[in-house]
N, C-alpha and C positions, 0 to 999 in steps of 0.2 A: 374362337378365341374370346376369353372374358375380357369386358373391360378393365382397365387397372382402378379400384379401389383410391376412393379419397387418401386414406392412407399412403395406398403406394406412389399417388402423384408426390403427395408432400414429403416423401423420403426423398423421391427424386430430385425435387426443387430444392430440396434443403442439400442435398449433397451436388449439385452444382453450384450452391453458394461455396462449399466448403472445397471443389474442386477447383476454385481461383487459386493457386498461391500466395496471389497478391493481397488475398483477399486476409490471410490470416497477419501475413506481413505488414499490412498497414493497423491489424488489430495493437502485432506486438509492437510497432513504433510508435504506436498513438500512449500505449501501456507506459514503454520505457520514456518519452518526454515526459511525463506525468509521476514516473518515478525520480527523473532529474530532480523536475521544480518541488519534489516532497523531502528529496534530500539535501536539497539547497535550503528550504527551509529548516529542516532538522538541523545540518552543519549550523546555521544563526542559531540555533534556540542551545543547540551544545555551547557555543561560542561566547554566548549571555549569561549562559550558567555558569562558566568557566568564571567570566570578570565577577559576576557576581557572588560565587563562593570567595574568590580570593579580594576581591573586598573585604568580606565578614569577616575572613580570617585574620587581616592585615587589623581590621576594627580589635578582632579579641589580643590581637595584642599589644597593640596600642592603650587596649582598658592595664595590660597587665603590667606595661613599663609604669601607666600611672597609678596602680596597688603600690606596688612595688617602689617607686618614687614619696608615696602617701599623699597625692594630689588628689586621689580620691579614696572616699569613706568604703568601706567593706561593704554596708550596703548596698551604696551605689552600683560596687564593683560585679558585685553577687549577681543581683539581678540582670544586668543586663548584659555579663555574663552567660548568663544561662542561657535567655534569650538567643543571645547571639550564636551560641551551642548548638541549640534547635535548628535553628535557619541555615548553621551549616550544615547538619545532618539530612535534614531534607533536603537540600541543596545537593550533597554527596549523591543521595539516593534519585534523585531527577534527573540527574548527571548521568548514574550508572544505565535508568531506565533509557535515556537518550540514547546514547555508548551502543547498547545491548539492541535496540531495534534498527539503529544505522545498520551496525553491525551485520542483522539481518536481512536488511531491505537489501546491502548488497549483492546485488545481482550483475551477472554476467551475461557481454551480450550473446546473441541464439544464433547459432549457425543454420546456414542451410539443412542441412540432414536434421536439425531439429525441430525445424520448420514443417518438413516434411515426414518425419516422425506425430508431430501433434498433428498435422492434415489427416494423415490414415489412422490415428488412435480416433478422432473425430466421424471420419467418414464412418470406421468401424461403429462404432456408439451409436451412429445417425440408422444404420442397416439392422444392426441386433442386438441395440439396446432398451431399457425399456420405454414406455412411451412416455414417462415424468423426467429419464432423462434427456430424452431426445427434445422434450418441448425447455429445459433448462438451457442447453446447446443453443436452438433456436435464439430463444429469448437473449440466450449472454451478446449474439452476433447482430441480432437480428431488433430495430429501435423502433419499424414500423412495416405493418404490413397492410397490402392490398386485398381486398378482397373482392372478386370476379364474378365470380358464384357461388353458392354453397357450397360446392367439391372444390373450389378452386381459388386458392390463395398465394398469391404473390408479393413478393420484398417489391417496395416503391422503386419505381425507375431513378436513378441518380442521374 
């Protein structure tokens, strides 16, 4: 009998990291908190954009009851008019960009069978895929390793 190949240790080892289920489940709860706190801050910054478009907007009309009154000069009105035009457009468009990546981040949460759907799409990739993707897998799970011997490399004890 040959020995097993550097190689064939670290498949092994790397697919009993990924043979925990636990192991990927705390991946996706660490993932989804962190998706929370990114859309709790996206929800404020849509929220800010909101007061502050209808701000400007309330401002451009306020310039145009006083045009329209003749408490103010056309120039005056013109300019800052425009201005205020801008800053809503932009404003619309920050707004839409906001809108559009919530929209996206939107995620649902993973069931069991999808849990274990990505465990065996992983363990599969870990067994017969290439060795840049196997060492990307690693590294995505994997923050530090030990090293024993030259053949012989292990994730740090927790």
């Amino acid at each position: 009998m040959t020995p097993p190949t550097s190689r064939g240790r670290r498949v092994r080892g790397t697919r009993h990291l990924y043979a925990d289920p636990d192991l990927i489940g705390r991946a996706i709860a660490t993932k989804a908190r962190d998706t929370l706190s990114a859309a709790r801050l996206q929800r404020d910054e849509i929220a800010a954009s909101e007061a502050e478009l209808k701000r400007s907007e309330a401002a451009i009309e306020r310039y145009m009851h006083a045009f329209e009154s003749g408490s103010v000069t056309e120039d005056m009105f013109g300019t800052r008019v425009r201005s205020l035009g801008n800053k809503v457009r932009a404003l619309r468009a920050r707004h839409a960009e906001l809108s559009d990546a919530a929209e996206e981040a939107n995620l649902k949460p993973r069931t069991a069978a999808d849990i274990e759907a990505l465990r065996q799409l992983l363990e599969d990739e870990i067994e017969r895929g290439s060795e840049e993707h196997r060492k990307a897998i690693v590294q995505a799970f994997v923050s530090d390793l030990v090293v024993k011997e030259r053949d012989t490399i292990d994730p740090p004890s927790t």
